[in-house]
C-alpha positions as CSV (number, residue, x, y, z in Angstrom):
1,X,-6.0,-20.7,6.3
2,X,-4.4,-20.5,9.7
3,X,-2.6,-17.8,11.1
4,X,1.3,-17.9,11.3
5,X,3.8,-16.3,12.9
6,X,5.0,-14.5,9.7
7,X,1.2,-12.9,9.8
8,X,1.8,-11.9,13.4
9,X,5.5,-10.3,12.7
10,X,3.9,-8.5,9.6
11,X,1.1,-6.9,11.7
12,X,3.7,-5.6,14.6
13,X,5.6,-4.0,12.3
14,X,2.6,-2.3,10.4
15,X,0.6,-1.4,13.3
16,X,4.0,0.6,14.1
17,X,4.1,2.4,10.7
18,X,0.5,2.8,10.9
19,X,0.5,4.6,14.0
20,X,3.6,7.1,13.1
21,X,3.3,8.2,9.7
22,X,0.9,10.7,8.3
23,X,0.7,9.3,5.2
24,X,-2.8,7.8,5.5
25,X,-5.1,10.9,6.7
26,X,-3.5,12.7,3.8
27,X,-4.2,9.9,1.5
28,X,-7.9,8.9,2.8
29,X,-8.4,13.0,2.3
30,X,-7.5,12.8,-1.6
31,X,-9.7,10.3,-2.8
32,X,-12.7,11.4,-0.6
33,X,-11.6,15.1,-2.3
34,X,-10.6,14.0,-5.9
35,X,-11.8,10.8,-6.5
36,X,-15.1,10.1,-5.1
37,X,-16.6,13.2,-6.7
38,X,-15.8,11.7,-10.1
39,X,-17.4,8.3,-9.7
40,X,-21.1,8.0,-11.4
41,X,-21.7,4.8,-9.3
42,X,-20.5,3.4,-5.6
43,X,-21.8,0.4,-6.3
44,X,-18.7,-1.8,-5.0
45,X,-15.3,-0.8,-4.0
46,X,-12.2,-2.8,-4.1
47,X,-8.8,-3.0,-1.3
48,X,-5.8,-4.6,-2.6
49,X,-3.5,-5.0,0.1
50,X,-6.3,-3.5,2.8
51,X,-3.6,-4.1,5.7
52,X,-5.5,-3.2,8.9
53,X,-7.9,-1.0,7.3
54,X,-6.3,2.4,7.6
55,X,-8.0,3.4,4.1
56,X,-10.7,0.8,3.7
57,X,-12.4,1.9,6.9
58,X,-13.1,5.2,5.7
59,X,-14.0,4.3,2.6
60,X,-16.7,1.2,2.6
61,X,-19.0,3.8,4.0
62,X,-19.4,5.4,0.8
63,X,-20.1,2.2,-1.0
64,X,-23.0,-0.5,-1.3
65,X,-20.3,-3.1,-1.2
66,X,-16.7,-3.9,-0.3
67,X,-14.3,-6.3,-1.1
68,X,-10.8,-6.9,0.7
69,X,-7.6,-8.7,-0.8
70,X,-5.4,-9.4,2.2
71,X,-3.0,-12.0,2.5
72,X,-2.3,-11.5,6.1
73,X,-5.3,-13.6,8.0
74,X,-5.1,-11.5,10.9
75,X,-5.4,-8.2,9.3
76,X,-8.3,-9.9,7.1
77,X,-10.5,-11.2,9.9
78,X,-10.2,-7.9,12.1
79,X,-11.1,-6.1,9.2
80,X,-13.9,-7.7,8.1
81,X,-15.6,-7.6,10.8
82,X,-14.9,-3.8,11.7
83,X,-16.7,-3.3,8.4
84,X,-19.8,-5.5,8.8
85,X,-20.0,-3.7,12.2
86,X,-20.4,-0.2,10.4
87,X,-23.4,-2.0,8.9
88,X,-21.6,-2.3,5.4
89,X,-21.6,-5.4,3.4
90,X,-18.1,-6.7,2.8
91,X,-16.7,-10.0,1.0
92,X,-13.2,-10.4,2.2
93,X,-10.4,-12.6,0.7
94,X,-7.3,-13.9,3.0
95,X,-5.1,-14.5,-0.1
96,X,-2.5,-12.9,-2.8
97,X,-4.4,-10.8,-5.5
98,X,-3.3,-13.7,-7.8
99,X,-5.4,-16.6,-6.1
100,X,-8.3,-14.6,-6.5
101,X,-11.0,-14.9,-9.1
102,X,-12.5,-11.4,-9.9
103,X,-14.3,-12.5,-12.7
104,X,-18.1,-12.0,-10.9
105,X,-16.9,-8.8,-10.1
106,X,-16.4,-5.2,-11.9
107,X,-15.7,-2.1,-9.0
108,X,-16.5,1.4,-9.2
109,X,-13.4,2.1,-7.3
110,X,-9.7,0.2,-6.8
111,X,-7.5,0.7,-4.4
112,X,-3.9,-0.4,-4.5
113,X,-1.8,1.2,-1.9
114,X,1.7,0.0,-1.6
115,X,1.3,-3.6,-2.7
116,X,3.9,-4.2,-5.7
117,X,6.4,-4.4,-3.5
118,X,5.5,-7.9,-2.8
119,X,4.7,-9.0,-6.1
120,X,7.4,-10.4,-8.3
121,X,8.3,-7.9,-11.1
122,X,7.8,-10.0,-14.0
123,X,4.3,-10.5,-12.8
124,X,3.4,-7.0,-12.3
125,X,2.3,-6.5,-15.8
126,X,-0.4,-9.1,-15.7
127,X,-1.1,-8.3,-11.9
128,X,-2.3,-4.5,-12.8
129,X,-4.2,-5.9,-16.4
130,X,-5.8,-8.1,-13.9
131,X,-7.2,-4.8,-12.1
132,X,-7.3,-2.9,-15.1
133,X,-10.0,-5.2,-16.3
134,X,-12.4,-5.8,-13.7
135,X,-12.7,-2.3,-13.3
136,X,-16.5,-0.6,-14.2
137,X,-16.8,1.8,-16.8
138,X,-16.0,5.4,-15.7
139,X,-14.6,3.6,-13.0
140,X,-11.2,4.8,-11.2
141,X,-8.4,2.8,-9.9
142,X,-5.7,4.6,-7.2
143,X,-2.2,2.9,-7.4
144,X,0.0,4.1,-4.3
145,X,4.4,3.6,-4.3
146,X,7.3,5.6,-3.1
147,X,9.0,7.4,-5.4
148,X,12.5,8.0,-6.4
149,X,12.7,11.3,-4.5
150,X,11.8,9.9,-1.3
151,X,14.1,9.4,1.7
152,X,13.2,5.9,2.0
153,X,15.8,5.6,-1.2
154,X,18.6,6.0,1.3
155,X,17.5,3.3,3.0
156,X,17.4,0.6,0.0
157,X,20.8,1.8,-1.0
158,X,21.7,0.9,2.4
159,X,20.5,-2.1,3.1
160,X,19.6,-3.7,-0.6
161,X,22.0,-5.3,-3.8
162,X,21.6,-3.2,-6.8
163,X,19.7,-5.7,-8.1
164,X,16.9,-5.3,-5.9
165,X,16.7,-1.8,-5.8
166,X,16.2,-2.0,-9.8
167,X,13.4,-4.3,-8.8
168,X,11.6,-1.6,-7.0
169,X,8.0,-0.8,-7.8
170,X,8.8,3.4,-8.0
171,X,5.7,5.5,-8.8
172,X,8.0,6.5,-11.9
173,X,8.4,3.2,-13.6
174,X,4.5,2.6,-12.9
175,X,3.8,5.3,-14.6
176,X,5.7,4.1,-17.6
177,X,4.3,0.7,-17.2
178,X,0.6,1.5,-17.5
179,X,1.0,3.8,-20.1
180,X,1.0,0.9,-22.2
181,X,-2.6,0.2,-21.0
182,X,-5.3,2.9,-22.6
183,X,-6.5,4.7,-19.8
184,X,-5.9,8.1,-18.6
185,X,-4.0,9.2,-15.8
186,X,-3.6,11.8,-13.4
187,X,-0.1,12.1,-11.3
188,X,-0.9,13.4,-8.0
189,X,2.2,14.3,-5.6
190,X,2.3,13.2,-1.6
191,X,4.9,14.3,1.2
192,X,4.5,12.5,3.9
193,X,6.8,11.4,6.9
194,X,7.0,8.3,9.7
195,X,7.7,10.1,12.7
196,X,9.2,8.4,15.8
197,X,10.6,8.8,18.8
198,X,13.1,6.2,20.3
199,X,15.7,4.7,18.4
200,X,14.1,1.2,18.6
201,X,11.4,2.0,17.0
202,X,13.6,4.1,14.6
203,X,15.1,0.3,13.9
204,X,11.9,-1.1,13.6
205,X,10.4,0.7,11.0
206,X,13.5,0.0,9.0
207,X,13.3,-3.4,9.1
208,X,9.6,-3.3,8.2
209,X,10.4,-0.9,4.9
210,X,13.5,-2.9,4.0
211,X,12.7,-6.4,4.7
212,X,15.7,-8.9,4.8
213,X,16.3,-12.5,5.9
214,X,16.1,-13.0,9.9
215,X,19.9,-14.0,9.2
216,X,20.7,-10.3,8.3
217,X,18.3,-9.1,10.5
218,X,21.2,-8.0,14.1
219,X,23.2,-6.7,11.4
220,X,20.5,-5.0,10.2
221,X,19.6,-3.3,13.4
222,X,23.1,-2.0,13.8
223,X,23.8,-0.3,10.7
224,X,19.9,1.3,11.0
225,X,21.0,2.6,14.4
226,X,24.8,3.6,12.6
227,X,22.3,6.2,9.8
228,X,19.5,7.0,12.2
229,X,21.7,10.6,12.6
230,X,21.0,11.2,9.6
231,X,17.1,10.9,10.0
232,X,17.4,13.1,13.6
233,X,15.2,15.5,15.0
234,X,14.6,17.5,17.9
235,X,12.1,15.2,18.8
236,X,12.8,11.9,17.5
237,X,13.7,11.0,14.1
238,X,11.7,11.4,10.8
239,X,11.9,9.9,7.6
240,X,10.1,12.1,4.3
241,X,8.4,9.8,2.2
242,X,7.8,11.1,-1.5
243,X,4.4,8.9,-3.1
244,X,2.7,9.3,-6.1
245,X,-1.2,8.6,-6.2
246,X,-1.4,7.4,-9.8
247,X,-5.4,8.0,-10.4
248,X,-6.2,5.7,-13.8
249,X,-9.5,5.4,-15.1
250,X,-10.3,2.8,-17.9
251,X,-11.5,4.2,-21.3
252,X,-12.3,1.5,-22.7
């Protein structure tokens, strides 16, 4: 697969987020705290969605193996190699979670950060069954999304039809969702925040978090510059971000 210019857009805009939001050092921090200590194997660990690697980098090291599901083929190749550099074994695939055959595969630990977003909502069921199932016994699966509370709600209200935002993947609907799975959970609460400075970036982290058609997209950079008072600091601007880390761990 080639890279496109949709994969280079999609990297600006993350690399942005990546670099202003504190969201990942708290995350990384929980699992190596609460989830590692749990596992009775790091045989082969699993990154749905493993963007630039602001999670999988810091976690490979603790496993024999690691595999990567990421679409973009930028993100993929840089990543890949980053691991195989730390002298970890990785397998890395440059494609949707739905094109990709787990079968040969059970993992110790799962990762899904922030992913559903992009996956159609009437495939969601059979999208987390699909991770569900391949994981180990005693193993542990971490599913990341913003939830309700979050200030990033203004935002869709803003921006999105009522429609969509009813199609939003909120940590409290996927909560409901896999309790009709049997595994146990544990709810875990993150504040975070995307901290920036001008308002041009200000505008450019809203049209990463609230994608719409390049069409929309002017319009769409006024009205994020008409509510960025509303997200004003002394030193910038700052949007809170509300997550849950959904911890689920097969019993079956």
């Amino acid at each position: 697969m080639g890279i496109s210019s949709s994969d280079q857009e999609y990297k600006e805009g993350f690399d942005l987020l990546s670099e202003r939001t504190d969201e990942y050092g708290k995350l990384l921090r929980l699992i190596l705290n609460r989830v590692l200590p749990n596992l009775p194997s790091k045989s082969t660990f699993l990154d749905v969605g493993a963007g630039r690697g602001n999670l999988a980098l810091g976690l490979s090291i603790y496993f024999a193996n690691t595999v990567i599901v990421e679409p973009n083929q930028i993100y993929c190749d840089e990543l890949s190699n980053k691991i195989m550099q730390l002298g970890n074994k990785v397998i890395s695939y440059a494609a949707p979670l739905q094109d990709v055959d787990l079968d040969e595969h059970t993992f110790d630990l799962i990762l899904c950060a922030h992913v559903l977003y992009y996956v159609d909502p009437e495939q969601r069921t059979a999208f987390l069954s699909k991770l569900i199932n391949s994981l180990s016994p005693q193993g542990r699966m971490v599913l990341v999304s913003v939830s309700k509370k979050s200030k990033i709600n203004m935002l869709y209200r803003r921006f999105l039809q009522p429609n969509d935002i009813k199609n939003i993947p909120y940590s409290e609907t996927l909560i409901d969702l896999l309790k009709l799975f049997k595994c146990e959970l544990e709810i875990i609460s993150l504040e975070c925040s995307i901290s920036v400075v001008t308002a041009d970036e200000f505008s450019r982290i809203v049209s990463f978090l609230v994608p719409l058609p390049k069409t929309q997209q002017l319009e769409k950079h006024e009205q994020a510059l008409a509510v960025a008072s509303y997200f004003k600091t002394k030193s910038g601007y700052c949007i809170t971000n509300w997550e849950y880390a959904i911890v689920l761990k097969h019993t079956e």
